[in-house]
C-alpha positions in Angstrom: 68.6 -15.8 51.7 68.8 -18.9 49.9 69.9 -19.2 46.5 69.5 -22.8 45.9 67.5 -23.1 42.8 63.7 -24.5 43.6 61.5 -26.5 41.2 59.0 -29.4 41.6 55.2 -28.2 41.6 53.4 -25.4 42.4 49.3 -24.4 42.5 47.8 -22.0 41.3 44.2 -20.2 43.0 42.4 -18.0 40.5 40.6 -15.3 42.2 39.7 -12.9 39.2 35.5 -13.9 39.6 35.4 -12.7 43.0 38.1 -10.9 44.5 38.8 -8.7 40.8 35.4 -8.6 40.3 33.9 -7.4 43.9 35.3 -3.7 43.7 34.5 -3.1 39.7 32.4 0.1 39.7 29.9 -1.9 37.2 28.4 -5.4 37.4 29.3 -8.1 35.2 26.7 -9.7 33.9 26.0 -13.1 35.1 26.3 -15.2 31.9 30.0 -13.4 31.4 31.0 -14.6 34.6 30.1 -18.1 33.8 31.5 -18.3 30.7 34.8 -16.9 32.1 35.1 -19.7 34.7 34.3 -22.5 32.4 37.1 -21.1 29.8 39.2 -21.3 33.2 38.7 -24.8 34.3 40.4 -26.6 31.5 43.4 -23.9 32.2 45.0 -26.3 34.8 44.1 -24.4 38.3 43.9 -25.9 41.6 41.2 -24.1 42.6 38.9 -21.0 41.5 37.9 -19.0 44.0 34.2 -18.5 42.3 32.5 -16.3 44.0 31.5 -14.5 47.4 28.3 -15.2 49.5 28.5 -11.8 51.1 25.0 -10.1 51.5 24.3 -8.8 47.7 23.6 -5.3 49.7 27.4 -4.8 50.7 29.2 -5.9 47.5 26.4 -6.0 44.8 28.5 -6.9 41.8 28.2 -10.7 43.5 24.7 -10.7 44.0 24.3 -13.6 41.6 26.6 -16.2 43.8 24.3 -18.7 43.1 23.0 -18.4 39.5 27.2 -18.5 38.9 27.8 -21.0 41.0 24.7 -23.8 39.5 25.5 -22.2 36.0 29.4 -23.3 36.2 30.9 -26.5 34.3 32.7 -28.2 37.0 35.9 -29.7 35.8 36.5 -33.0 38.2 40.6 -31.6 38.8 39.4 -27.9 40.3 38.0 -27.1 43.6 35.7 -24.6 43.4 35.3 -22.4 46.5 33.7 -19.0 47.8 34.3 -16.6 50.0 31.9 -17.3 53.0 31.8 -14.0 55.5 29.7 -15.7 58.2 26.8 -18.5 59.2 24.2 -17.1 57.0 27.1 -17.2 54.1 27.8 -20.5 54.6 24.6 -21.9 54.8 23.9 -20.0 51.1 27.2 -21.7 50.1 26.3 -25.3 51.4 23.2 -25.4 49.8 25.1 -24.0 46.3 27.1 -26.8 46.2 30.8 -24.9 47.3 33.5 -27.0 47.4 35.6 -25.5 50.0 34.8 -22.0 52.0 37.6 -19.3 52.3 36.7 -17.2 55.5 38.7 -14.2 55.8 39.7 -11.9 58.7 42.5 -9.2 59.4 45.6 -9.7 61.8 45.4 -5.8 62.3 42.6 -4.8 64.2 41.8 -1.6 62.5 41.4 -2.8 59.3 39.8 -5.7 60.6 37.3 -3.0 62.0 37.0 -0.9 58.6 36.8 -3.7 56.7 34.5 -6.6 58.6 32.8 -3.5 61.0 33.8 -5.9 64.1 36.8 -6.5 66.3 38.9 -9.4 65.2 37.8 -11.1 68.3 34.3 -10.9 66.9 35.5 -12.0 64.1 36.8 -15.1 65.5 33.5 -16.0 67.5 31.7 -15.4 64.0 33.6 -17.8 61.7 34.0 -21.0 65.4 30.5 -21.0 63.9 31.2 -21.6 60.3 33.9 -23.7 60.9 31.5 -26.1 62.8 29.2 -25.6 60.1 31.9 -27.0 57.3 32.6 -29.9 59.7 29.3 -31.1 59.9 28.8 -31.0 56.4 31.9 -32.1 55.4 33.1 -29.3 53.9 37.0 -28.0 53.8 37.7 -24.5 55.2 40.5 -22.0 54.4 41.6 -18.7 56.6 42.7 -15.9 54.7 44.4 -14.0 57.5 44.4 -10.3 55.5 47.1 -7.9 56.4 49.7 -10.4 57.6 52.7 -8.0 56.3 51.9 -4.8 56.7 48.2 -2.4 57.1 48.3 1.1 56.0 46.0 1.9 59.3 48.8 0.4 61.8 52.1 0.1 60.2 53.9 -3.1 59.9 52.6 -6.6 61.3 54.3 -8.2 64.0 54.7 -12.0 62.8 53.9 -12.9 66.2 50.4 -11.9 65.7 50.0 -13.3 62.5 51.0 -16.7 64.3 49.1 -16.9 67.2 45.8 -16.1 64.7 47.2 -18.5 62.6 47.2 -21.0 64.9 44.0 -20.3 66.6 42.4 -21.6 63.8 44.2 -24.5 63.1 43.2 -25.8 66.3 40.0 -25.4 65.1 40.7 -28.0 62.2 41.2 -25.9 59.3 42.0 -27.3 56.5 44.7 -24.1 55.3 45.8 -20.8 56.5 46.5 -18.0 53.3 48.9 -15.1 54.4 47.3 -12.2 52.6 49.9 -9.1 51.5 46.1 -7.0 51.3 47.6 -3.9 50.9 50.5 -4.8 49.0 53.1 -3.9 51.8 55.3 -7.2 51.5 58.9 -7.2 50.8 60.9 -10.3 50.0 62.9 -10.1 53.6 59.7 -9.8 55.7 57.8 -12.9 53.2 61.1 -15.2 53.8 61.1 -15.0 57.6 57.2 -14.8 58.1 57.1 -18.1 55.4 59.9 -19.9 57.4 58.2 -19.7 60.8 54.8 -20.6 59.4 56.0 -23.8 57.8 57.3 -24.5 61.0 54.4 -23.8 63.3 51.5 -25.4 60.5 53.6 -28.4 59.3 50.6 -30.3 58.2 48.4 -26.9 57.1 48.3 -26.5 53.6 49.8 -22.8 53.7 48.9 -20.2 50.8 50.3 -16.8 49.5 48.0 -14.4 48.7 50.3 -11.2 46.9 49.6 -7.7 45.7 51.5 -5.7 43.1 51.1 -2.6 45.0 54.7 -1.6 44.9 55.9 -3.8 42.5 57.1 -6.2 44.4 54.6 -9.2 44.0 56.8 -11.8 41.7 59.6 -11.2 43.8 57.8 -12.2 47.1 56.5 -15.6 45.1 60.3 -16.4 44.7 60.8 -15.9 48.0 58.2 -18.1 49.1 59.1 -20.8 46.6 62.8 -21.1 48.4 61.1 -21.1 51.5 58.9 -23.8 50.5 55.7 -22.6 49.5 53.8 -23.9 47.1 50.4 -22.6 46.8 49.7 -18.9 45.5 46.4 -17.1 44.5 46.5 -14.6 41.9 44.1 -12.3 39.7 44.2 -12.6 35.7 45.1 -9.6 34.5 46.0 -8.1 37.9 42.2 -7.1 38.7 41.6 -6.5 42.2 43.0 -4.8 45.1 41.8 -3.5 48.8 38.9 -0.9 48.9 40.3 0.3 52.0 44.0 1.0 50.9 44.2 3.8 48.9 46.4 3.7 45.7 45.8 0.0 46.1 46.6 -1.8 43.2 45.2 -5.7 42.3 46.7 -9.0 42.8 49.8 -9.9 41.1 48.6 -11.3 37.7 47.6 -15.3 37.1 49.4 -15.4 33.7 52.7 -13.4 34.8 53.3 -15.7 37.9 52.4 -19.3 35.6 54.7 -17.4 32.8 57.7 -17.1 35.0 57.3 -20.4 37.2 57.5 -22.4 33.9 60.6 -20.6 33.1 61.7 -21.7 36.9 61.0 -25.1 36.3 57.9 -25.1 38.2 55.3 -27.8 37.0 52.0 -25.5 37.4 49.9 -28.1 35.0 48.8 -24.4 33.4 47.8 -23.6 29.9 49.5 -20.7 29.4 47.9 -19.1 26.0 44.2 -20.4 27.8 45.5 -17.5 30.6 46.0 -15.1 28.2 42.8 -15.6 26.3 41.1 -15.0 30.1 43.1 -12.2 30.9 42.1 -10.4 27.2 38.3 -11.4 28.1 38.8 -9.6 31.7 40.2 -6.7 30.1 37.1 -6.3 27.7 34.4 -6.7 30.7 36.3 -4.5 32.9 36.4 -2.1 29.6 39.8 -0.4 30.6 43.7 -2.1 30.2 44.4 -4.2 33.1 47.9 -4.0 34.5 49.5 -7.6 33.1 52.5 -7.0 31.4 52.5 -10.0 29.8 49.1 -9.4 28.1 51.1 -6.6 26.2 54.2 -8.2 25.3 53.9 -12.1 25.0 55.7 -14.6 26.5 59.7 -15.1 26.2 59.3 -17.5 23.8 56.7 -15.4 21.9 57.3 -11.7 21.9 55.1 -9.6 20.0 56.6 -7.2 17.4 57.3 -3.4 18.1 57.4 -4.6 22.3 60.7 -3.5 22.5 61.5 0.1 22.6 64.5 0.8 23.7 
């Protein structure tokens, strides 16, 4: 593996509003949501992944997609986008005003079945048609591809698979593919050698890393990505999140920890750093429970808080 220090700029996806937000066990009121994103878009992101247009039956706690999305403050230097499961989705999200869709599917087939209740086939056929969709209306479109290192239902991921799904929608015209670690099963080895070949195969595809802290190895796969030449990550403040069907899941690796430790790489991220941490201490109080950034607790290098060393 490379050692070569990496630098030059990186960009950030905040995901907190919908992918922290979708498994809370109580719903956060609309106007808190709002408020939350609009602190967020002066914070530097490259996009904020709002909200999802799922039916308000299977994850309730989004019901209010569109009341968010028309009560938002759009800065003019974020892209605001939504998860979009399928055509009647996207036609909700069209008519909200979304900036880009993120469809999602899984490279293993049975989580693609526990999660999405179809084959990944299906899956395929069902998001052709919102892809078309998008085009017509001129409309960018993302792939998350979930469980492209690893699914507790099937084992490890052969990169092959991840590929060839990959690049299925790419001939479509997508606008990115997002490598999702979903159930945190990624180690720096395995996110090296899957990143390499995707930059090869998707040259012109704007590629994304999408990282769980599962196992404690989330930062560790962003520096691997970085020296393979990744640049665009998503990530959670506070950490909220994580897979509903991976037990002992845990969330996302955390917005502020992964701006925190780029800037001390180099990295420019265009982040404001103490605007993160006054989101991740407002998604601690609506979750009402400690989240699990690190940084929250101790402050940055530059900063440490008093009494946050022990030993």
């Amino acid at each position: 593996m490379s050692t070569t220090p990496v630098t030059g700029r990186a960009y950030l996806n905040e995901v907190v509003t919908r992918d922290g937000f979708q498994s809370e066990p109580r719903f956060i009121p609309t106007e808190d949501k709002i408020a939350l994103i609009d602190l967020l878009s002066g914070a530097g992101y490259h996009a904020i992944e709002v909200t999802s247009f799922t039916s308000p039956k299977a994850i309730p706690m989004l019901a209010d997609a569109e009341a968010v999305m028309a009560g938002i403050t759009r800065h003019p230097a974020v892209e605001y986008m939504a998860l979009v499961p399928n055509l009647r989705g996207a036609e909700r999200a069209a008519r909200a005003g979304v900036d880009a869709f993120n469809l999602v599917m899984s490279v293993s087939e049975a989580h693609n079945q526990a999660n999405l209740r179809m084959s990944r086939n299906q899956s395929l056929q069902q998001l052709q048609e919102v892809i078309r969709l998008a085009e017509n209306a001129g409309i960018p479109v993302n792939v998350s591809l979930s469980t492209s290192f690893g699914c507790p239902l099937e084992d490890r991921i052969d990169p092959g698979e991840v590929l060839t799904w990959g690049q299925r929608f790419v001939d479509m015209g997508v606008r990115g593919i997002s490598l999702c670690d979903t159930t945190g099963m990624a180690d720096p080895a395995a996110v090296g050698r899957l990143c390499q070949q995707a930059l090869s195969r998707f040259g012109d595809v704007e590629i994304t890393l999408h990282f769980h802290n599962t196992r404690g190895m989330g930062l560790a796969n962003v520096v691997t990505a970085l020296q393979a030449g990744i640049r665009h990550f998503d990530a959670s403040l506070g950490g909220l999140g994580g897979c509903p069907y991976a037990p002992g899941a845990t969330g996302n690796i955390c917005t502020e920890e992964l701006a925190h430790m780029l800037a001390l790489m180099g990295f420019d991220t265009g982040m404001d750093l103490g605007r993160l941490l006054e989101g991740a201490a407002r998604v601690e109080a609506l979750a009402g429970r400690p989240v699990p950034s690190q940084l929250l607790r101790a402050g940055p290098v530059d900063q440490p808080r008093q009494g946050a060393c022990n030993g």
